[in-house]
N, C-alpha and C positions, 0 to 999 in steps of 0.2 A: 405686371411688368409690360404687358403687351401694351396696356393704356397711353403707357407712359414713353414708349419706344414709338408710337403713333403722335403721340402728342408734340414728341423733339422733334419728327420730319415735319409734321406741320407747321411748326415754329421755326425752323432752317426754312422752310419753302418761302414762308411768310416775309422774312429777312432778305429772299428776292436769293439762297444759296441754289448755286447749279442742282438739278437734281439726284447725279450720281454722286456728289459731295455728301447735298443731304442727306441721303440713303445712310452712303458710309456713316457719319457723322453721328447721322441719331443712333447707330447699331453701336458704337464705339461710348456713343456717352452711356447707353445701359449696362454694356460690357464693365465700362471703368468704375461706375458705379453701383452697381445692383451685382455684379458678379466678382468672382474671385478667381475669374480667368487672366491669363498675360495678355495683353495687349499687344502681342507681338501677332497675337491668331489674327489678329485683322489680317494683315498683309498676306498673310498664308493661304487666308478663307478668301478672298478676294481674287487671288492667284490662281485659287483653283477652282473658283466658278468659270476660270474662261479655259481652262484644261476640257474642255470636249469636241471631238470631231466634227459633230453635226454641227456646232459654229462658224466653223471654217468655211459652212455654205454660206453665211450672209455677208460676209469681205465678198466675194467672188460672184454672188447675185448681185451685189451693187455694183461694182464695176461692171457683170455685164450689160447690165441695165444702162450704164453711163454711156458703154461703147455704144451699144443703139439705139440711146435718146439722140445722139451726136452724130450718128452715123444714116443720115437719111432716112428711118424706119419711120419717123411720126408722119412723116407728108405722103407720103404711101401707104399708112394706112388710114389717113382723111381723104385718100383719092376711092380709096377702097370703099368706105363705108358710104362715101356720098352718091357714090356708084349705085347703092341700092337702094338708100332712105334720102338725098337729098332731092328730091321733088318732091315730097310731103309734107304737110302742114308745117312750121318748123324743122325742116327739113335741116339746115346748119346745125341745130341744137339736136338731131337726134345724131347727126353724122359723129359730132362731137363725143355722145354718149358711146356711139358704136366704136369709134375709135380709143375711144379709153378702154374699155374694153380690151378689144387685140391687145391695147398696148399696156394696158395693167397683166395680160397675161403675159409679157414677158418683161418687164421690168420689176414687179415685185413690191413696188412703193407706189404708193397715192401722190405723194409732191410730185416725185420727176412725172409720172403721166398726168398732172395736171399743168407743171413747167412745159410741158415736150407738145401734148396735144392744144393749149391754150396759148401758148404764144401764135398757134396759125389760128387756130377759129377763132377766138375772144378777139381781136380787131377785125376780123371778117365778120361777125355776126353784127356788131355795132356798126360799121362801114353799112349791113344790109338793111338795117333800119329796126333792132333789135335793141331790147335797153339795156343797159351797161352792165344794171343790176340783175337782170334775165341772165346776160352773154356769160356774167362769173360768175353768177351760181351753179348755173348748172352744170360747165367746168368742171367747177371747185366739188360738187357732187357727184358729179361723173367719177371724178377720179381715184373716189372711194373704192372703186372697183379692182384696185391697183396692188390692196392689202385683204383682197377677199379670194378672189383669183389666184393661182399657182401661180407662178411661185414667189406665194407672200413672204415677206422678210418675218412678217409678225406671228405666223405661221410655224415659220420653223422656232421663232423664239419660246412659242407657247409647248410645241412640240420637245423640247428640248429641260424644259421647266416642268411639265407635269407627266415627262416619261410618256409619251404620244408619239407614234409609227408618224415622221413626218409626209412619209408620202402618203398615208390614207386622210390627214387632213388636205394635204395636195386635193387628192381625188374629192375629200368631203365640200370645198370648195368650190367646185364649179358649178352643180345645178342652182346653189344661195346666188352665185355672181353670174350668172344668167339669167335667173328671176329676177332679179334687182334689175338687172341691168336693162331688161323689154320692160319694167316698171316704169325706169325714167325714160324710156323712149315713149310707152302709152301720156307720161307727165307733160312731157315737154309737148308733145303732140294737142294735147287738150287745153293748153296755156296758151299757145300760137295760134289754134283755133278760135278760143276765146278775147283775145287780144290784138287778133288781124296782123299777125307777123307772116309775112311772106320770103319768100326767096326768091322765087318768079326761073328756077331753074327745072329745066326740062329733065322729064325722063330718061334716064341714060338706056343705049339702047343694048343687047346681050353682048354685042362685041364689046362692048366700051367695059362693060362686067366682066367681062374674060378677061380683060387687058389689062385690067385694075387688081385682079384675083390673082393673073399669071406674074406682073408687079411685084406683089407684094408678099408669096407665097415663097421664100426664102424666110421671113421676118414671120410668117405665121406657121410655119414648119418647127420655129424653136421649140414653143411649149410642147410638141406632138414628141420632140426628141427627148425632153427631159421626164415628164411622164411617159413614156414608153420604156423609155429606159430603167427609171425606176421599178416598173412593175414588172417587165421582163428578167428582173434581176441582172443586167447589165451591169448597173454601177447604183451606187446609196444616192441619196440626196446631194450630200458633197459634193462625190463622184460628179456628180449631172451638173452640180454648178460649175465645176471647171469643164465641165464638157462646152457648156453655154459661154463662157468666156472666151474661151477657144472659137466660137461658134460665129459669136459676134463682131470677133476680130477680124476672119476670115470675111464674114459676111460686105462688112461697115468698112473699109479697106480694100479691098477687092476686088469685091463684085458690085458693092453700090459705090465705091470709090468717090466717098464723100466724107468722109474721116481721112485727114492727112494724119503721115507723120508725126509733123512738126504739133501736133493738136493734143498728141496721148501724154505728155507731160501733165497736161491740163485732166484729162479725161483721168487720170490715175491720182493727180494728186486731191480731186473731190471726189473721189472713190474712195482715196485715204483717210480724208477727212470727217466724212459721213461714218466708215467704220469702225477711226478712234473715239465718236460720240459714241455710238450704239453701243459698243463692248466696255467703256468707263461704266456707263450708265449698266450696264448685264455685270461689271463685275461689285456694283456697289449694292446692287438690289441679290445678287447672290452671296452677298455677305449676311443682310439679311435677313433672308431668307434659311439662312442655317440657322441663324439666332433662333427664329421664329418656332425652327421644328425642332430645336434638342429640346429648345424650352416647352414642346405640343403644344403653341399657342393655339396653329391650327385646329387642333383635337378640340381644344375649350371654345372655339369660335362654331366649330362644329356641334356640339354639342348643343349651345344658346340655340343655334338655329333650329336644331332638332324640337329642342322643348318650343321654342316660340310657334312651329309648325309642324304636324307632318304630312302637309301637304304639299306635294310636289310644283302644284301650279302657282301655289301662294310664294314658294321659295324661288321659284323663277323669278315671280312678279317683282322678290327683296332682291337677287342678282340683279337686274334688269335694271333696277331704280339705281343701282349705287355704281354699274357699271357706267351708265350715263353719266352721273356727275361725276366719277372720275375719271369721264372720258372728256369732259370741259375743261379740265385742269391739268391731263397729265397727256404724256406723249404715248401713245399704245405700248413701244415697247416698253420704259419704265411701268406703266399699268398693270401689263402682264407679269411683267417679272417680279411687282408687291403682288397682287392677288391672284393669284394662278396657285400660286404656292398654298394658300387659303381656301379658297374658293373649289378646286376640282376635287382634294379627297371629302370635301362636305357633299358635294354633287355626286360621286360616287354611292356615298352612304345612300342618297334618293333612288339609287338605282339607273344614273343618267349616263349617257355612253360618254365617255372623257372626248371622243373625237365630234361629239353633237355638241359637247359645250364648248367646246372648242371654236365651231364654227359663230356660238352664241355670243361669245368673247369677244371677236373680231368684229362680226356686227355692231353690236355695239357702240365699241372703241372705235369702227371705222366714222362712225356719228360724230363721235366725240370730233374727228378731222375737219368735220363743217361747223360745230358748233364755236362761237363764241363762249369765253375771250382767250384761250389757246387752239382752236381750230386750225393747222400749219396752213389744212388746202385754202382756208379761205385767204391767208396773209399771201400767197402764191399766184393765184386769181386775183384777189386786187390789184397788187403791184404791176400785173401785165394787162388788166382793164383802165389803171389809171383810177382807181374810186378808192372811197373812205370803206371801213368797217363795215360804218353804221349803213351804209347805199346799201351793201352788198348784202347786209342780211334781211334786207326790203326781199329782194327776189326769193328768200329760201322756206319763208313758208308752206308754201304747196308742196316740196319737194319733202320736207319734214315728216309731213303726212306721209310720202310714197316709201321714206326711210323707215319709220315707226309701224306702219304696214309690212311691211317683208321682216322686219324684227321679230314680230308677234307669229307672223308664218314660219320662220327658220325657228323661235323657239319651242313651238305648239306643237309644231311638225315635224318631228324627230329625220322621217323618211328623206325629206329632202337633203339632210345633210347625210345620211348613213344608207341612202340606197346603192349610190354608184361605188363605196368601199367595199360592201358588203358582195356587190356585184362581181368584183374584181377578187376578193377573195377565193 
């Protein structure tokens, strides 16, 4: 049955159906025919995948993301990070990297920090004499950083799906997307070396670094309030994303008094519209996802793996492979929301910490974001570099390597994802 229930979404996908359609659709046709359930469960099962609190946090993470992609926070934090790394080799491409950064730590999504940070550098780097295909790749790879970093959307979707403490993935998070993140800053450094890309911009000197710090230290205080918070036991995850809403309003209106009014119409109504995609798509893949476990698909998926290995690095190696290619073709959250359901109680059975696969998932899938021919970051970075596909994935090569390397480190190396939870424990 599972073959076959696999078989209908790939053939909806194939026929170009939406993916939360698909989802439903293929569950509904095995329903109507392979079972002698009512067909009314749909609607019910569907209803009540979005029945849970900890969702409520990613409506509320997106809009506050929206408010301070909107709200002056992206060019304060390119003022900031040029502040320290743009005088170096590539200096525009790592300020880039560093600002994605900050700004994947409080936005939550890879597109908007790569919309937010790349419409200022991606014509600035080309304007300094960088190629088209350099200026959007790295962008578009930067901004993977967006869904590895607290507070990911994709994070809490995982957390929420395999029964995972969302703010110890928060926590599990940050040392993988600060490795990653001095990766592409060593990457882009050694590409502008080798390539003779210059800036020809002087050393900023400690004041101009204070002044860029003291700037921007409102917009980098978020992430410090929302994890604090959580681990102080303050407020849930939730909690902390209306706090952030809250946070960014005041902020973005305010005090950077670059968000009008007249503008939040706008700011609330793509805040709406990005969370009626995500939650169609979380309630068609929680439909199921119920099919999957009355019927212990999972169990029988688990089990194949067990006989085919019991080696734990071998069963990484078969996650790893299939996560990538359903990281080419599908949107992370849908990804997570089919195999997460599959995939964590077989990785349990290895003995693997649900919050270290966790982090192994996101990795990933965050790949899947640059990879052709569903890649979002890379369709996001063309359109604001002005180039084809195919240009763009001229520059990603090198960067691949730098991706596929910290893959192999997050999954080999358990510690880096489960030292700073463990620590906070």
């Amino acid at each position: 049955m599972g073959l076959i229930l696999v078989a209908a979404l790939f053939v909806l996908l194939f026929l170009g159906v939406p993916v939360a359609f698909a989802l439903a659709g293929a569950t509904l046709f095995a329903i109507f025919f392979f079972t002698d359930m009512s067909v009314f469960v749909v609607g019910q099962q569907m209803f009540s995948s979005l029945d849970s609190f900890p969702l409520l946090a990613i409506p509320l993470f997106i809009l506050a993301g929206k408010l301070m992609e909107t709200g002056g926070i992206s060019s304060r934090l390119i003022k900031l990070a040029s502040a320290f790394c743009g005088h170096i080799s590539g200096g525009y491409a790592a300020s880039g990297v560093v600002a994605c950064l900050f700004f994947g730590a409080i936005s939550g999504s890879s597109a908007a920090t790569v919309a937010a940070i790349g419409a200022i550098l991606i014509p600035a780097m080309i304007k300094k004499g960088y190629s088209s295909s350099f200026s959007a790749a790295s962008i578009a790879v930067s901004g993977e950083l967006g869904v590895i970093l607290p507070p990911s959307i994709p994070l809490i979707v995982y957390g929420v799906v395999a029964k995972v403490s969302i703010g110890s993935l928060f926590i599990a998070g940050i040392l993988p997307g600060i490795l990653l993140g001095l990766s592409l800053i060593l990457t882009v450094y050694i590409i502008a070396k080798i390539k003779g890309f210059k800036d020809d911009v002087r050393k900023s000197t400690w004041k101009e670094k204070l002044d860029a710090v003291s700037d921007s230290s409102l917009a980098l205080i978020m992430p410090l309030i929302i994890l604090g918070g959580i681990y102080s036991g303050v407020f849930t995850p939730t909690e902390a994303a209306a706090v952030a809403v809250v946070y960014s309003f005041v902020v973005s209106v305010f005090v950077y008094k670059e968000l009008k009014i007249q503008s939040l119409i706008n700011v609330f109504g793509d805040a709406a519209l990005m969370t009626a995609i995500i939650m169609i798509i979380v309630s068609g893949a929680g439909l199921m996802s119920w099919f999957l476990t009355i019927n212990m698909i999972p169990q029988s998926i688990a089990e194949i793996l067990v006989d085919v290995t019991a080696n734990v690095v071998i069963f990484l190696v078969i996650v790893n492979l299939i996560l990538l290619i359903v990281g080419m073709f599908f949107e992370s959250t849908s990804a997570i929301l089919i195999l997460a359901p599959i995939l964590v109680p077989v990785a349990m059975q290895f003995g693997i910490d649900p919050v270290h696969f966790g982090i192994i998932m996101i990795v990933n899938l965050a790949i899947g974001m640059v990879t052709p021919p569903v890649g979002v970051n890379l369709f996001v970075s063309c359109q604001i570099a002005k180039i084809s596909l195919e240009e763009i994935t001229k520059g990603l090569a090198p960067f691949f390597i730098t991706l596929i390397i910290n893959l192999m480190l997050v999954t080999y190396i358990p510690i880096i994802s489960t030292w700073l939870p463990g620590m906070m424990r």
